[in-house]
N, C-alpha and C positions, 0 to 999 in steps of 0.2 A: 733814238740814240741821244740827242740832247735831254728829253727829259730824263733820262734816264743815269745823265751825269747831272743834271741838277738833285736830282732824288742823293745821288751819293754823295754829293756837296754838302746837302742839309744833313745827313746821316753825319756825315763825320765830322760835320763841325760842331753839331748837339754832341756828341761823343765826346769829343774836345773838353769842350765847355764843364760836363759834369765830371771828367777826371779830376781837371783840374779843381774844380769846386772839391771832389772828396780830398785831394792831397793835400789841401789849403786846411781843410777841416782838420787833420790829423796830425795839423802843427801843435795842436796845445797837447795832445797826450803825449807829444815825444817830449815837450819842456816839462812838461812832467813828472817824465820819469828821469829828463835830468836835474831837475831839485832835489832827488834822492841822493844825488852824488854827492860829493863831500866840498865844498865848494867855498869861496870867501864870502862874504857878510854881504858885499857892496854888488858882488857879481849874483847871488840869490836875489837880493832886493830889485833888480834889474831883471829877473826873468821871471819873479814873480809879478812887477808891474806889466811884464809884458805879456804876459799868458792872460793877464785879466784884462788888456784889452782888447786878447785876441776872441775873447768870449763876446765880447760885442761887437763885433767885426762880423757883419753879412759876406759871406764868401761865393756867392751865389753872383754869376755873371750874368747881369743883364742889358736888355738893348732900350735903352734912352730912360730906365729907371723903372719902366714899363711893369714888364716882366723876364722873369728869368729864361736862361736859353739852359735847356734837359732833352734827356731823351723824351720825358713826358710830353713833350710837345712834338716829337715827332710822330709818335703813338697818337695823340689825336690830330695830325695832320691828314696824318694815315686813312684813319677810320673815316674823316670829313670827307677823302677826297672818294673812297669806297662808298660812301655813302650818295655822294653827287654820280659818281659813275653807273652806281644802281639805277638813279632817278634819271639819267640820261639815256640807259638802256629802255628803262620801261617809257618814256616819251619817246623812243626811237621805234619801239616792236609797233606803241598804239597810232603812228603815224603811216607805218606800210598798209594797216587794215583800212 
């Protein structure tokens, strides 16, 4: 049962983490599309400075600069711990013989 709430901890907090990364992402296409509006001189000049440094801006949440927190990491969290439980089965069966 507790691992079992830890599994859902990391699930959803990887879940978390990449929403928020795409939603972050999808800030410059909506400044964007509001530079097509009809807009004053000084307020254009102001979102176009800031769209362009939203282009180098890493939106990607990570832990201590490391690497980033995704579901990609829970997918190979996954597979590592499948992979150690195979290897634990098979030293369990050659241990009965």
């Amino acid at each position: 049962m507790y691992a079992f709430g830890l599994s859902c901890q990391v699930y959803f907090k990887a879940s978390f983490c990449e929403q928020v990364t795409r939603r972050a992402q999808r800030t410059g296409s909506l400044l964007n599309e509001f530079i097509i509006a009809d807009v004053d001189e000084t307020v254009d000049l102001c979102v176009e400075n800031f769209s362009l440094e939203l282009l180098h801006q890493n939106f990607a949440i990570e832990i201590f600069g490391l690497f980033s927190v995704n579901m990609r990491h829970v997918y190979e969290l996954v597979a590592t711990m499948t992979g150690y439980l195979i290897i634990l089965v098979q030293v369990q069966m050659t241990a009965d013989y």
